[in-house]
C-alpha positions as a LaTeX table, in Angstrom:
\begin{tabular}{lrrr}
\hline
Residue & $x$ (\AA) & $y$ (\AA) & $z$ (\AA) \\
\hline
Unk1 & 0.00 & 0.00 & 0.00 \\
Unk2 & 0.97 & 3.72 & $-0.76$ \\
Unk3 & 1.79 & 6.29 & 1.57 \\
Unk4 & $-1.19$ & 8.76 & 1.94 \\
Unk5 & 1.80 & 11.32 & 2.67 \\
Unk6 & 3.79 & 10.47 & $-0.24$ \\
Unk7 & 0.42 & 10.80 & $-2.34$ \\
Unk8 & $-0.52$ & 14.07 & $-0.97$ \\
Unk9 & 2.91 & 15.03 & $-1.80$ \\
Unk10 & 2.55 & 13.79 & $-5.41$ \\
Unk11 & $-0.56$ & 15.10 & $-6.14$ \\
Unk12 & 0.17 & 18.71 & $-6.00$ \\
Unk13 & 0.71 & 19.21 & $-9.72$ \\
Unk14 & 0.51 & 17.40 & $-12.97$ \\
Unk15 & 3.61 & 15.73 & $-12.89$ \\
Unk16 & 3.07 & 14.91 & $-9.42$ \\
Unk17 & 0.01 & 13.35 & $-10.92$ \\
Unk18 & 1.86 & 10.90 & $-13.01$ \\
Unk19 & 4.19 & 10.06 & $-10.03$ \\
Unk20 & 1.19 & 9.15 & $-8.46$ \\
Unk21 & $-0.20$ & 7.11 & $-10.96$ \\
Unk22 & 3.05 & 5.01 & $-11.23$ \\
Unk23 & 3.35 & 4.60 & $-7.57$ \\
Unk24 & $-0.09$ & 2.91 & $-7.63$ \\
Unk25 & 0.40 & 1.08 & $-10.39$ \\
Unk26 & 3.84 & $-0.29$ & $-9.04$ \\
Unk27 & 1.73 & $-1.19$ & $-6.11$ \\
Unk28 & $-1.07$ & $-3.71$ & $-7.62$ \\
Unk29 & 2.05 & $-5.39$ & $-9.45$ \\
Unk30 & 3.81 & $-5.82$ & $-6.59$ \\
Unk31 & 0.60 & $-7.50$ & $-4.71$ \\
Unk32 & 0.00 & $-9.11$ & $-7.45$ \\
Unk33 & 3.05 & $-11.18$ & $-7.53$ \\
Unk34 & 3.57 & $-11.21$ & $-4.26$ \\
Unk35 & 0.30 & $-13.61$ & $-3.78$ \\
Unk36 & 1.39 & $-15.89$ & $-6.71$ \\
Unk37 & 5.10 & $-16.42$ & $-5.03$ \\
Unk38 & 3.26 & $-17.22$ & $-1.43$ \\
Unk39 & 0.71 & $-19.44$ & $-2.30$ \\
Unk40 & 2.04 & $-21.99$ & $-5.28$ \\
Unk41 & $-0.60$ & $-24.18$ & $-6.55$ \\
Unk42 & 1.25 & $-27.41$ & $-6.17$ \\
Unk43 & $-1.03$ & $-29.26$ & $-7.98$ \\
Unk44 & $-1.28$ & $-27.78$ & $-11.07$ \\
Unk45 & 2.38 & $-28.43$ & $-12.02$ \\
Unk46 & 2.49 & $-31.58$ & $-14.31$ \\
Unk47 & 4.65 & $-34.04$ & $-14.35$ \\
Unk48 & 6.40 & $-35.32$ & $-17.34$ \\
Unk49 & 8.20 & $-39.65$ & $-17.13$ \\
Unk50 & 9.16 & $-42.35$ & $-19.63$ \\
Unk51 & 7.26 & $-45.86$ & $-19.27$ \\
Unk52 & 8.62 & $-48.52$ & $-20.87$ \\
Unk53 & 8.24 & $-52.70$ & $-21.03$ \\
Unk54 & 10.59 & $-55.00$ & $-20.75$ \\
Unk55 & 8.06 & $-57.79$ & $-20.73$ \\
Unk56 & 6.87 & $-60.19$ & $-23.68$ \\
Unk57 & 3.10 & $-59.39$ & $-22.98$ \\
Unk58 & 1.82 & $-56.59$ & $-23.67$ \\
Unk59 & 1.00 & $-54.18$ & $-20.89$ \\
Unk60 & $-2.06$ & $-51.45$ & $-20.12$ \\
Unk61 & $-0.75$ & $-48.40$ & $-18.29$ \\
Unk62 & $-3.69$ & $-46.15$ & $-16.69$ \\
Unk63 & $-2.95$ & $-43.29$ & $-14.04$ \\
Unk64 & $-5.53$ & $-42.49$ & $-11.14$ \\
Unk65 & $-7.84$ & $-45.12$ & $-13.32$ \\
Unk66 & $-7.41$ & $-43.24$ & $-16.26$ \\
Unk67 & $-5.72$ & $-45.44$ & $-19.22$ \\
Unk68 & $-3.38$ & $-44.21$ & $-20.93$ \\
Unk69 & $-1.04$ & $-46.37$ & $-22.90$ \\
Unk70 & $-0.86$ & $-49.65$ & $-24.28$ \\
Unk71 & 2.78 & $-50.74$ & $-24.75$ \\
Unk72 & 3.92 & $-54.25$ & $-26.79$ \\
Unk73 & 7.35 & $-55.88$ & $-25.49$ \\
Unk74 & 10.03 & $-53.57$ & $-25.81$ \\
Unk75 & 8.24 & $-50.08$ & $-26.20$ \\
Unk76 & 8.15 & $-47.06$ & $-24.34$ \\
Unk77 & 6.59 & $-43.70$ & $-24.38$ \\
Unk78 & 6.29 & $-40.45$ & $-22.66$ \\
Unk79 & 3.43 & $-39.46$ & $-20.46$ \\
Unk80 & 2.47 & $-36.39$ & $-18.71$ \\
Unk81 & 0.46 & $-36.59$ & $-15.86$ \\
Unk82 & $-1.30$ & $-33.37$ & $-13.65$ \\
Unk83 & 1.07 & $-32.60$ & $-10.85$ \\
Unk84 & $-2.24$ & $-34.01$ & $-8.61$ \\
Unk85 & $-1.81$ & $-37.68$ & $-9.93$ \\
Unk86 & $-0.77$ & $-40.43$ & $-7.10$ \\
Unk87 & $-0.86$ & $-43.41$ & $-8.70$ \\
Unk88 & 0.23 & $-45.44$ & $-12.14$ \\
Unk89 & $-0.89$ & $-48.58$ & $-12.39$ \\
Unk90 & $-0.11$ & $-51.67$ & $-14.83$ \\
Unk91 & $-1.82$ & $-54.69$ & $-15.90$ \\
Unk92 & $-0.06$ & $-57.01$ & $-18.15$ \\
Unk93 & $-2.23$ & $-59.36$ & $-20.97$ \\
Unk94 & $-2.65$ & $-62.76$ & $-21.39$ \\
Unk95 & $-1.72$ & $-65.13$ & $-23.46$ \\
Unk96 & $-4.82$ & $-66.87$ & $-25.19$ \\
Unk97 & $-4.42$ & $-71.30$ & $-25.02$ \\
Unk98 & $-5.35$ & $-73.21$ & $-28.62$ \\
Unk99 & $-9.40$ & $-72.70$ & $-27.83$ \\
Unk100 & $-8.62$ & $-68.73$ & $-27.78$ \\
Unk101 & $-9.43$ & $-68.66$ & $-23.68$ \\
Unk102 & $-6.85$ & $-66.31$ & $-21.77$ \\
Unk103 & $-4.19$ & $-68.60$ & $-19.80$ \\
Unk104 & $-3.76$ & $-66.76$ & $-16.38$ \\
Unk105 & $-0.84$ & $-65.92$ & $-14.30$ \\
Unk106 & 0.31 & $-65.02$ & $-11.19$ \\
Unk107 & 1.18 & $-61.03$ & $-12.25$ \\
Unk108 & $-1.94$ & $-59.23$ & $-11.38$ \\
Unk109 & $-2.35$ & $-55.22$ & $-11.14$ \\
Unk110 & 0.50 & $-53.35$ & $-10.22$ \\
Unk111 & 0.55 & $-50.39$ & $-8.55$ \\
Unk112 & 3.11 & $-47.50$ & $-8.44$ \\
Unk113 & 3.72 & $-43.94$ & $-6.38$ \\
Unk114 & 4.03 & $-41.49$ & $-9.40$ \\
Unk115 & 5.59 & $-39.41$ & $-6.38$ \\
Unk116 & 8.49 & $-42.36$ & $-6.90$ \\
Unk117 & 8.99 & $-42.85$ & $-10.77$ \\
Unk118 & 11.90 & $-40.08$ & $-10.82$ \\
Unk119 & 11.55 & $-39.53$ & $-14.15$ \\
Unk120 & 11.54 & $-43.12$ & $-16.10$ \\
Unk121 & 9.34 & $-46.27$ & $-15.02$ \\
Unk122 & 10.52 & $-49.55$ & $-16.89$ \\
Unk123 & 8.38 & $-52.68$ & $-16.43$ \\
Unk124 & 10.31 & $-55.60$ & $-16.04$ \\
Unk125 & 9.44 & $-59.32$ & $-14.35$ \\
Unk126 & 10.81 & $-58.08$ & $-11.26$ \\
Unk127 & 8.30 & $-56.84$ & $-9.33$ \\
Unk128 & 8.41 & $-55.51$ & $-5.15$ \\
Unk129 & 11.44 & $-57.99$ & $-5.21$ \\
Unk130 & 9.73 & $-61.12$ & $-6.60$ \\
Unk131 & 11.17 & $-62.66$ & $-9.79$ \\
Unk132 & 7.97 & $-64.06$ & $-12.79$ \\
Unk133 & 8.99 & $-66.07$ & $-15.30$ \\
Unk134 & 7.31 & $-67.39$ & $-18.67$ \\
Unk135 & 7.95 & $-69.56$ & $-20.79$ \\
Unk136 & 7.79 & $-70.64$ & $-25.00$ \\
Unk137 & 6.71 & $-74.24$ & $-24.53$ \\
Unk138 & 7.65 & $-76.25$ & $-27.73$ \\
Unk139 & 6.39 & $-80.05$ & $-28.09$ \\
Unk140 & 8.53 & $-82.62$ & $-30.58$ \\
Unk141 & 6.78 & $-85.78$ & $-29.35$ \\
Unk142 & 3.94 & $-86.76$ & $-31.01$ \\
Unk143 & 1.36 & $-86.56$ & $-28.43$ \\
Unk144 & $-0.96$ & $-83.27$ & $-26.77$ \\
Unk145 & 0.46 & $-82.34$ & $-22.92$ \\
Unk146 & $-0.98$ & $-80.37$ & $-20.58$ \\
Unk147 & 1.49 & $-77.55$ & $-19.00$ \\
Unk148 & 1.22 & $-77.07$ & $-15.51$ \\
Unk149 & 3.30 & $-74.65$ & $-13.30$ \\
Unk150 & 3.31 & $-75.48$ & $-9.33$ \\
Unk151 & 5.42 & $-74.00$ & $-6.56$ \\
Unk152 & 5.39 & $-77.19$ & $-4.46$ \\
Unk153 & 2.05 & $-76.29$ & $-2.82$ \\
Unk154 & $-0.36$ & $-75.25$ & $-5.69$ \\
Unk155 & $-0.65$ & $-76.18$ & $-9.32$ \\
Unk156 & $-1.41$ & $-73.99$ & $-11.49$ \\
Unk157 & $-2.72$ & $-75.53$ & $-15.08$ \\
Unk158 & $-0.70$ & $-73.12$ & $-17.41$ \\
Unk159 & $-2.00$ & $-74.07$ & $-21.08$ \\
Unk160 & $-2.27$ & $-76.97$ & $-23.17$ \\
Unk161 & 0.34 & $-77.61$ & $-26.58$ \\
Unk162 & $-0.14$ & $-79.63$ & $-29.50$ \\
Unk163 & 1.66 & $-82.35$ & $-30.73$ \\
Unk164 & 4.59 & $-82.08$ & $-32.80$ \\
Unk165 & 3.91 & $-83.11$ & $-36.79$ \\
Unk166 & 4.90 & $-85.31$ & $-39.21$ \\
Unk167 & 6.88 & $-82.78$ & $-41.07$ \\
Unk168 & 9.10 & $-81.81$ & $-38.49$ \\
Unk169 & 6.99 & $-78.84$ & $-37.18$ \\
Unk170 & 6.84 & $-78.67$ & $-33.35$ \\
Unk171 & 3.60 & $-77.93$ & $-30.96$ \\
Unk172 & 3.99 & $-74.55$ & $-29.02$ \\
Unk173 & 2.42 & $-72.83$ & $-26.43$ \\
Unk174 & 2.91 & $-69.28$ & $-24.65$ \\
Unk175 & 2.16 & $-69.78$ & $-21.08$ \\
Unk176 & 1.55 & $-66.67$ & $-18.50$ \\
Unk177 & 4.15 & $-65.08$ & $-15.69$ \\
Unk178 & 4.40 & $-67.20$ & $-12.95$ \\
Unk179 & 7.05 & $-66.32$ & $-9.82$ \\
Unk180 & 10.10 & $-68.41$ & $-9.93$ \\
Unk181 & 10.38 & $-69.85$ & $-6.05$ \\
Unk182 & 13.04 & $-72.45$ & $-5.19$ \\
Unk183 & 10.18 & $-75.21$ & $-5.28$ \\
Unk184 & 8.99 & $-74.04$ & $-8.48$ \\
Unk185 & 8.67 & $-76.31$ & $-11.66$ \\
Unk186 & 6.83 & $-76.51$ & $-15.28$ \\
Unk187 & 5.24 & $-79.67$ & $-15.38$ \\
Unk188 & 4.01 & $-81.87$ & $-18.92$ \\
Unk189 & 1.65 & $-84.22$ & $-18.65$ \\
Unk190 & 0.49 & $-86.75$ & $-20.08$ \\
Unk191 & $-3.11$ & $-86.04$ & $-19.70$ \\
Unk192 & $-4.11$ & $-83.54$ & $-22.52$ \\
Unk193 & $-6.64$ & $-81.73$ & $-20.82$ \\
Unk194 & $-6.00$ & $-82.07$ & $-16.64$ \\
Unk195 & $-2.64$ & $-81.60$ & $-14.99$ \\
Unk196 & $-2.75$ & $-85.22$ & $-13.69$ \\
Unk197 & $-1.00$ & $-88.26$ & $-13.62$ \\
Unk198 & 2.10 & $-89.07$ & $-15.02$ \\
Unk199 & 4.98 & $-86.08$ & $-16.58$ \\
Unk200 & 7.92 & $-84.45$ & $-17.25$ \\
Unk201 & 9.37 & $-81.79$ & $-15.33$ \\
Unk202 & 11.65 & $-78.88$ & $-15.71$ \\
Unk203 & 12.87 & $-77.88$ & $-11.64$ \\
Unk204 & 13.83 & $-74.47$ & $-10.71$ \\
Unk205 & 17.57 & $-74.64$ & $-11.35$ \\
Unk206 & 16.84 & $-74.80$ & $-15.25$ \\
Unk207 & 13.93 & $-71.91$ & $-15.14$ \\
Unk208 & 17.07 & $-69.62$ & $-13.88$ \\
Unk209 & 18.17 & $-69.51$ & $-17.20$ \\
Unk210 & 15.50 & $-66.84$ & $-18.23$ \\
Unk211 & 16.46 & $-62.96$ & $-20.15$ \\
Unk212 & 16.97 & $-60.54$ & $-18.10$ \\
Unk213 & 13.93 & $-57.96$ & $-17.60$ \\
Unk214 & 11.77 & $-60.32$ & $-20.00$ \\
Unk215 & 11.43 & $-63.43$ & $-17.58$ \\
Unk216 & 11.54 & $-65.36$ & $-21.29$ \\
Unk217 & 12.34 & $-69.25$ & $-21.46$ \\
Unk218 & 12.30 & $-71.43$ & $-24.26$ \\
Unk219 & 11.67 & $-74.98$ & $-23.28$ \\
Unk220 & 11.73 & $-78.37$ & $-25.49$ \\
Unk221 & 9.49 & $-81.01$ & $-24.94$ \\
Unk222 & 11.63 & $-84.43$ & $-26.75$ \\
Unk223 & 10.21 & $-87.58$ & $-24.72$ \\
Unk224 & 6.10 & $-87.94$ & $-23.84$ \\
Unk225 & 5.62 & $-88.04$ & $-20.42$ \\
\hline
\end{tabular}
């Protein structure tokens, strides 16, 4: 605010006037940008990070509940948030069994501070310090298997894959991200359909051998079970 003196003392002539005039106007400015220095709006300051995936599946990438990216293995992209957003979350896809039905895994929604992205967010099959693994299941015998994944407690049926063909052409199968445990095996059995009786195993100290950041293995099926 203006002295009343020093405007009384201005205001005796017409450049005194002007003075006057300045002085106020110097004034609201001042006021002005005094409030917007004390009282930031936080909030309103967006925030700009890279998100990128690592994974084979494909992953969904919404913020607050809002999607806003869909990224295949080994993309990234830039997103810009309002400085009010909390949290990013991730949901990776799954792969779809010979009848087309999703196969599920053990990687559900995953949740992230976007207070603690820093800049860059890259979605790999290590998650809060658990390793996931999948797997390329090929088959060379000539009979259907079932794939099942267990950790020594549960079994999980992870997808079914063909038999191999005449011509040389091998059965596959994609199965989901499972977490690799020290009891943990992938399991083919006999039984097309069920994860029962007898089968073939692959134990924990050959799923080690994944790709780093992808959790990808490529197993071989050569003897029925």
């Amino acid at each position: 605010m203006i002295d009343r003196r020093l405007l009384a003392f201005a205001g005796g002539s017409r450049r005194g006037a002007r003075l006057a005039c300045c002085l106020a106007a110097i004034a609201i400015l001042a006021t002005a940008c005094g409030r917007d220095i004390a009282d930031p709006a936080a909030g309103d300051v967006p925030i700009h990070f890279q998100v990128s995936n690592a994974l084979i599946a494909p992953v969904t990438v919404s913020v607050d509940g809002t999607p806003y990216a869909i990224l295949t293995s080994g993309k990234a992209t830039s997103i810009t948030v309002p400085g009010s957003a909390q949290w990013l979350t991730w949901t990776s896809a799954k792969p779809a069994g010979p009848d087309g039905a999703p196969i599920p895994d053990q990687i559900g929604e995953v949740k992230v501070s976007i207070s603690g992205i820093n800049g860059a967010l890259e979605i790999a099959n290590v998650i809060d310090d658990q390793t996931y693994i999948t797997a390329r299941v090929f088959n060379a015998t000539n009979a259907q298997v079932a794939i099942g994944v267990t950790d020594g407690s549960n079994l999980y049926c992870a997808g079914v894959v063909p038999a191999g063909s005449t011509d040389g052409a091998k059965g596959f199968v994609q199965i989901g991200y499972y977490r690799l445990l020290p009891s943990t095996e992938v399991r083919a059995y006999r039984d097309a359909l069920r994860c029962t009786g007898p089968y073939v195993a692959w134990p924990s100290s050959q799923l080690a051998a994944f790709m780093a950041k992808s959790g990808l293995l490529t197993l071989l099926l050569e003897s029925a079970p």
